[in-house]
C-alpha positions in Angstrom: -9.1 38.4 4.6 -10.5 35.1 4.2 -9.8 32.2 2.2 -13.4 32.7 -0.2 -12.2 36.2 -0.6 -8.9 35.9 -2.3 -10.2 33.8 -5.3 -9.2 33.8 -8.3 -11.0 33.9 -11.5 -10.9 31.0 -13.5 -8.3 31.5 -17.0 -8.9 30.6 -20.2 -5.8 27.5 -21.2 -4.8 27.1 -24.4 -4.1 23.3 -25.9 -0.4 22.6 -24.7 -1.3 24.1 -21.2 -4.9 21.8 -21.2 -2.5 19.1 -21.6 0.0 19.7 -19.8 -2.5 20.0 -16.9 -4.3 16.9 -18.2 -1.1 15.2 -17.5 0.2 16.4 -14.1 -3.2 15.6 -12.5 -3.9 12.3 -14.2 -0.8 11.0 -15.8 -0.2 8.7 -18.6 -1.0 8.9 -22.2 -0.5 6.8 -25.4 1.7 3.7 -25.2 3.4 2.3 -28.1 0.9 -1.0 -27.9 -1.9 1.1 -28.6 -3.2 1.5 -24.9 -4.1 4.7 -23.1 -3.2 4.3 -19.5 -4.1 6.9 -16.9 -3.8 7.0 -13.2 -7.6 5.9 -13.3 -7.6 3.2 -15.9 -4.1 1.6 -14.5 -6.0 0.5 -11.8 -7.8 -1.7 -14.3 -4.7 -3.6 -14.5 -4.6 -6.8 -12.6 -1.4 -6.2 -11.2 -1.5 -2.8 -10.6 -4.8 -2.8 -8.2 -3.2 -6.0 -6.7 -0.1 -4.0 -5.5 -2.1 -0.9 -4.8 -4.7 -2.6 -3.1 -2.1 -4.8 -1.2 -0.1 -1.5 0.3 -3.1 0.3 0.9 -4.5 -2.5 2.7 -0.9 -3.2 4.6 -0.4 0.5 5.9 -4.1 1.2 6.3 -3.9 -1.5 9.0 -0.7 0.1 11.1 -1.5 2.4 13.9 0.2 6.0 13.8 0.4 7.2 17.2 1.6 10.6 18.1 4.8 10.2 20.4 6.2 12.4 23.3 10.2 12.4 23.9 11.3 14.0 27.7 15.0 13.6 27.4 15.9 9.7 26.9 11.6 8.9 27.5 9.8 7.8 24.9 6.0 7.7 25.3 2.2 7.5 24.1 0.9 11.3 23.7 -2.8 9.7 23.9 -3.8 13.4 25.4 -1.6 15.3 22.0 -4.9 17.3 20.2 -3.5 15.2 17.1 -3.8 11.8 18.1 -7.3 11.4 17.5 -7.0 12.6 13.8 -4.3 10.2 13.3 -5.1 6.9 15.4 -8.8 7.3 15.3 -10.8 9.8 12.5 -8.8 12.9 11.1 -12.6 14.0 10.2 -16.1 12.9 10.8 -16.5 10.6 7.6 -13.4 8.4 7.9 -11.5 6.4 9.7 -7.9 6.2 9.9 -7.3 3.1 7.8 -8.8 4.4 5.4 -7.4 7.8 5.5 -4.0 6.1 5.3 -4.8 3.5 2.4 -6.0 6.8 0.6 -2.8 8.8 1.2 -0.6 5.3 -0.3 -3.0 5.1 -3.2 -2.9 8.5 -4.4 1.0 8.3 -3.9 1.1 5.3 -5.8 -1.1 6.3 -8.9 -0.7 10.2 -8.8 2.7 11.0 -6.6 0.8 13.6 -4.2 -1.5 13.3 -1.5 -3.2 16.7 -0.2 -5.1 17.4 2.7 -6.7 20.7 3.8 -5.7 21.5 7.3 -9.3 22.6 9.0 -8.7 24.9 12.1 -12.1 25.8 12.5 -13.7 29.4 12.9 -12.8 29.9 9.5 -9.0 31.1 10.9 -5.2 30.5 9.5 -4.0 30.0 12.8 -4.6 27.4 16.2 -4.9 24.2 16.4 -6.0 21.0 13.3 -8.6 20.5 14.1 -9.7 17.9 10.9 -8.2 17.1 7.9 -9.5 17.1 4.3 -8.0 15.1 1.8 -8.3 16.8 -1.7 -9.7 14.7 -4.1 -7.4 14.1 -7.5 -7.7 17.0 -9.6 -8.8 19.3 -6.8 -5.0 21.3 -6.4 -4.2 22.2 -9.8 -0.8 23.8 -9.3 1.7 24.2 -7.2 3.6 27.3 -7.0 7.0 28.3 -5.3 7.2 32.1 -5.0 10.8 34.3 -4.7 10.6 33.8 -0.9 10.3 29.8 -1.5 7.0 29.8 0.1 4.3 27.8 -1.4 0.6 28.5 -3.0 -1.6 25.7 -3.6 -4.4 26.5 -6.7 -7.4 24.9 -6.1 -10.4 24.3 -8.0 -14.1 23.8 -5.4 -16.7 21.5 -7.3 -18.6 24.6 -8.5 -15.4 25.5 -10.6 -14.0 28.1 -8.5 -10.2 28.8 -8.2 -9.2 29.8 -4.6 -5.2 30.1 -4.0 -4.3 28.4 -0.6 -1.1 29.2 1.0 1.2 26.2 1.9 0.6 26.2 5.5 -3.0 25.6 5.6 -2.3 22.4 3.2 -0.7 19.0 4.2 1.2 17.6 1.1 2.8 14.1 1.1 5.1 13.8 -1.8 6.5 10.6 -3.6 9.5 11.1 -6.0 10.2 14.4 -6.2 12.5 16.3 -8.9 11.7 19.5 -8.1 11.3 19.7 -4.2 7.7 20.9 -3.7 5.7 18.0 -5.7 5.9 14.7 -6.4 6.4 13.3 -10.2 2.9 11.1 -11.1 4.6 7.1 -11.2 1.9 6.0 -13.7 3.2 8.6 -16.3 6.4 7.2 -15.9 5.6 3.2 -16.5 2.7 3.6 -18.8 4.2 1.7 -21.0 4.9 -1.5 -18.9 1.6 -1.8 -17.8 -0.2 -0.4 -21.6 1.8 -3.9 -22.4 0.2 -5.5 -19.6 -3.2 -4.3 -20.5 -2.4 -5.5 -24.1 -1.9 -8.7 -23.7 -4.6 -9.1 -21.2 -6.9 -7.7 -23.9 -5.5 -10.2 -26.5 -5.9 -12.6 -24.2 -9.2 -11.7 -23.8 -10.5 -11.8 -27.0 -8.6 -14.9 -28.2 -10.3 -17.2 -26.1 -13.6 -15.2 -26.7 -13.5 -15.6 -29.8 -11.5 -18.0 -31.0 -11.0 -21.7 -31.5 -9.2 -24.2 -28.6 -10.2 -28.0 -28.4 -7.8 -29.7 -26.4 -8.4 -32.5 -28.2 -9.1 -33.7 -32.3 -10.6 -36.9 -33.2 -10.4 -38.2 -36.9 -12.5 -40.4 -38.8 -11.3 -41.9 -41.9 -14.3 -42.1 -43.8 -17.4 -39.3 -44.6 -19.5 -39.1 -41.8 -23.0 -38.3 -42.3 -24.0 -37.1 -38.7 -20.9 -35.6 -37.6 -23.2 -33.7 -34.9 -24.4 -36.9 -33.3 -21.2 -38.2 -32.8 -19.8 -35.3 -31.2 -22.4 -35.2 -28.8 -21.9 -38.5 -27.9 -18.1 -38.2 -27.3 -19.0 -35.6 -25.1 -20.8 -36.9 -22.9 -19.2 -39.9 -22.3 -15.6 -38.0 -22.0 -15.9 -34.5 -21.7 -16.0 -33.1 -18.5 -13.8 -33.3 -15.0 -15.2 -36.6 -13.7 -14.6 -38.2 -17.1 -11.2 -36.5 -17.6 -9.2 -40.6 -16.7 -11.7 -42.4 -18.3 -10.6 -45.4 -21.4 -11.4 -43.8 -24.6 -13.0 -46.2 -27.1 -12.9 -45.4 -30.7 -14.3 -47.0 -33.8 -14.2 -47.8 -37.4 -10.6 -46.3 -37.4 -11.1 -43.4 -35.7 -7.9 -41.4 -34.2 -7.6 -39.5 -31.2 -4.7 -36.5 -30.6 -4.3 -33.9 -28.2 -3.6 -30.7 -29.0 -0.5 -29.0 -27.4 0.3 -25.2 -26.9 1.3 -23.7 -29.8 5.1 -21.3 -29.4 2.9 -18.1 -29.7 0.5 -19.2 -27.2 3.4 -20.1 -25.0 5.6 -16.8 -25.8 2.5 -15.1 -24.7 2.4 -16.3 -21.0 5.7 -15.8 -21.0 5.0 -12.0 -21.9 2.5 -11.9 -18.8 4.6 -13.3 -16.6 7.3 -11.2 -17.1 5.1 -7.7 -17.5 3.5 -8.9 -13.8 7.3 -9.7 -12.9 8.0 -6.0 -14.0 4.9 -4.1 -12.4 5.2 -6.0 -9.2 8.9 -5.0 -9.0 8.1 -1.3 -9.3 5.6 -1.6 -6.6 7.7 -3.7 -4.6 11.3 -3.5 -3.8 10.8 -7.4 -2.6 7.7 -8.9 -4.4 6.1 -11.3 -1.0 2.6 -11.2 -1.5 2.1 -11.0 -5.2 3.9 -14.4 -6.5 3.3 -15.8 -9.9 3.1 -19.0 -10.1 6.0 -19.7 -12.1 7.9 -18.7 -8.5 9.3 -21.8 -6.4 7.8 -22.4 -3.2 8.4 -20.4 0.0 9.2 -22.5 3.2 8.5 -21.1 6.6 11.9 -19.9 7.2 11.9 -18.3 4.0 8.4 -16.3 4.6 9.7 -15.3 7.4 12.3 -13.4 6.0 10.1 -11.9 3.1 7.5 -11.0 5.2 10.6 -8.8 7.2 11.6 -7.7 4.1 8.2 -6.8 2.7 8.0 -4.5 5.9 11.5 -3.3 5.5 12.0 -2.4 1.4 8.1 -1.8 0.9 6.3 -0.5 3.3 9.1 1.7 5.6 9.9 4.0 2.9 6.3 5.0 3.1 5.9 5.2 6.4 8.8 7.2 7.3 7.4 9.6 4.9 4.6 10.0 6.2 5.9 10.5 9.8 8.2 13.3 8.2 4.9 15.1 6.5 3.1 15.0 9.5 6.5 16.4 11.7 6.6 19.4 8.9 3.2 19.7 8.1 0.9 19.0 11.4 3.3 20.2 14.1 4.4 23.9 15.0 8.0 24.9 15.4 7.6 24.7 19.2 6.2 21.0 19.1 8.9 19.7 17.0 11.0 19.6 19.8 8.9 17.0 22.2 6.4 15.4 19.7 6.6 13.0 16.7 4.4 10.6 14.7 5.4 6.9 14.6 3.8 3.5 12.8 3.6 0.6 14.9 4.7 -1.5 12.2 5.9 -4.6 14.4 2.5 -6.6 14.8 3.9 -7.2 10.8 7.0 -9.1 12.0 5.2 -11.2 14.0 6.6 -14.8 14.0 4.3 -18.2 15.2 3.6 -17.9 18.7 6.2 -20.4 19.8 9.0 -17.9 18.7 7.5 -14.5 20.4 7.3 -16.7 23.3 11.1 -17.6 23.1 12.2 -14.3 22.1 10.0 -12.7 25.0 11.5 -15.4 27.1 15.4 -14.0 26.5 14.2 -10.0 26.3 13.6 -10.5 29.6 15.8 -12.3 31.3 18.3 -10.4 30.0 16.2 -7.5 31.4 15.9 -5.7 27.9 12.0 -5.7 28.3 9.8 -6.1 31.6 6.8 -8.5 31.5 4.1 -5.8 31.6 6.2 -4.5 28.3 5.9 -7.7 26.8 2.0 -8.1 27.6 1.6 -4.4 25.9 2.3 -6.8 22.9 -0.9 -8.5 23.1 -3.0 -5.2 24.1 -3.1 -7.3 27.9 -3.5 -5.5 31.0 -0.4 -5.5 33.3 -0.2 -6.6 36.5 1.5 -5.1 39.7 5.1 -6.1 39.7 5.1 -6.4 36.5 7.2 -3.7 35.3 10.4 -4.6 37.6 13.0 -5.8 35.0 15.0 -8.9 36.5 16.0 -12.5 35.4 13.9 -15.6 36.0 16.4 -16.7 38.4 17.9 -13.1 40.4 16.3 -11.6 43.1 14.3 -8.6 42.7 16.6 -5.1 43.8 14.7 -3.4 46.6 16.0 0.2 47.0 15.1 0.2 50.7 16.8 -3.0 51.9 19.5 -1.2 49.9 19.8 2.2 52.0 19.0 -0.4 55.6 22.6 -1.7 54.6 24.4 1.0 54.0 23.1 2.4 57.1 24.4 -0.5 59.2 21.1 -2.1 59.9 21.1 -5.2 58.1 22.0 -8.4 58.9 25.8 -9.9 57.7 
């Protein structure tokens, strides 16, 4: 029986379980400052698409190759039927950058990702051969049944509702409370970021519409053409290239400038520290979202946040998305030689000069050969260049070995 068989017929809801639904799939809801935030309009958020967009961007950019382990051997499965969908295109109308920046953001702003595993001929069994992410909204429920197996409800464009069993579906989950789906993040910090949105929105509208001169200039007297004067201060003073210029003022006229007021100032502060906030929820270690207010990195110090950035942000992703595609993409039997891995070390790159050195001391101390080392920098080795040995030893030759424990070589 086939998938279009089993369908469901779509139920009537009634209010709570509408929003309760509502919820799940979209998250968010009234704040306290007055803003409705959603998955969809949290993106709207400065901050928020900046952290999105920056982890999206980050893992997007990381190859996920599928690896083969033969007792202590580690290598490339580049013949594995999966590594095409993961390196290259899980399907004909993506690549995999952006099939991974699509997995972080829908973790990010909904807590799920769902993909439909396609094995072609319409059967449940045999090989992926594509995979379909689900768009937001698509899986409406996820059900655990007395034998802990999982159903997927889905809902097709033409409003169908098809049930899906759990093994045809590859499901990445964020937090989880309950085991078998992720908690949506956004519902959980609306408020931060309603504040956010707030007092971008007051911001907004205050210098839209109100009234800000830097600078007042006082006349003593009644002036009878105020408009001409003004126009004539201007353009002699207003203006970037006039900004140093000696300010000459007559018949007693005064000049002063006009300093932030403690509301206008309390009100940055209340950016800053909601951009502080949202970044931190994002970001176990904020690197490349920095408000100004932060001091300023030196090299040695960018160094370590860029490790850290790699370590505390992006890791806990990536392992969990190696572990979904382990349970998810792999059979029982496969488990046991294959496994997905990120290459996340072109990230913790240092300058040239320091690969060099640390090249330089991985092998002489013969922890890496040199055609290892020019894998790197996607070079082509050369022959002999995957004998480990020191700059200054010899190289071991296993036949001028066995000639002198045979007798034959020369004392």
């Amino acid at each position: 029986m086939g998938i279009v068989s089993r369908m469901a017929r779509p139920k009537a809801m009634n209010s709570h379980e509408l929003a309760r639904l509502i919820t799940s799939t979209f998250g968010g809801g009234p704040t306290a400052s007055g803003i409705s935030v959603s998955s969809d309009t949290a993106m709207q958020q400065e901050t928020v698409f900046s952290c999105v967009n920056d982890l999206q961007r980050a893992v997007g950019m990381l190859p996920c190759h599928m690896m083969k382990k033969q007792g202590k051997v580690r290598e490339v499965a580049e013949e594995f039927y999966l590594y095409p969908l993961l390196h290259d295109m899980p399907n004909e109308w993506m690549t995999s950058d952006e099939h991974f920046g699509m997995i972080i953001s829908h973790l990010l702003l909904r807590g799920n990702y769902f993909a439909l595993k396609n094995r072609g001929l319409n059967t449940l069994s045999g090989k992926v051969r594509e995979l379909i992410p689900l768009a937001p909204g698509t899986v409406r429920e996820v059900k655990q049944n007395p034998n802990y197996t999982l159903i997927y409800r889905c809902q097709y464009p033409d409003g169908r509702l098809v049930d899906i069993p759990g093994t045809e579906i590859m499901h990445i989950k964020g937090l989880t409370l309950n085991g078998y789906t992720g908690v949506n993040p956004i519902q959980y910090i609306r408020e931060s970021i309603g504040l956010a949105k707030a007092t971008e929105q007051f911001g907004a509208r205050t210098f839209g519409s109100g009234t800000h001169p830097s600078m007042i200039i006082t006349h003593p007297n009644h002036l009878d053409d105020p408009k001409t004067m003004r126009e004539a201060l201007s353009e002699v003073y207003a203006g970037l290239d006039n900004s140093h210029r000696l300010m000459l003022l007559e018949d007693g006229m005064t000049a002063q400038n006009v300093s932030i007021n403690p509301e206008d100032s309390q009100f940055l502060e209340t950016r800053n520290y909601q951009r502080k906030a949202i970044v931190d929820i994002f970001f176990a270690m904020p690197l490349t979202i920095m408000c100004s207010t932060d001091s300023t990195p030196t090299f040695a110090s960018a160094e370590q946040f860029s490790i850290g950035f790699v370590m505390y942000a992006l890791m806990p992703w990536l392992v969990k998305i190696e572990k979904a595609i382990y349970r998810d993409l792999l059979s029982p039997e496969e488990r046991k030689t294959y496994y997905a891995k990120f290459q996340e070390r072109g990230l913790q790159r240092g300058s040239f000069k320091e690969q060099m050195e640390g090249f330089q001391i991985a092998v002489n101390t013969e922890i890496l050969s040199p055609n290892e080392c020019r894998e790197w920098f996607d070079l082509n080795p050369y022959e002999g260049g995957e004998i480990y040995k020191t700059r200054t030893s010899t190289t071991k030759d296993s036949g001028l070995a066995d000639k002198k424990a045979n007798g034959g070589g020369n004392e």
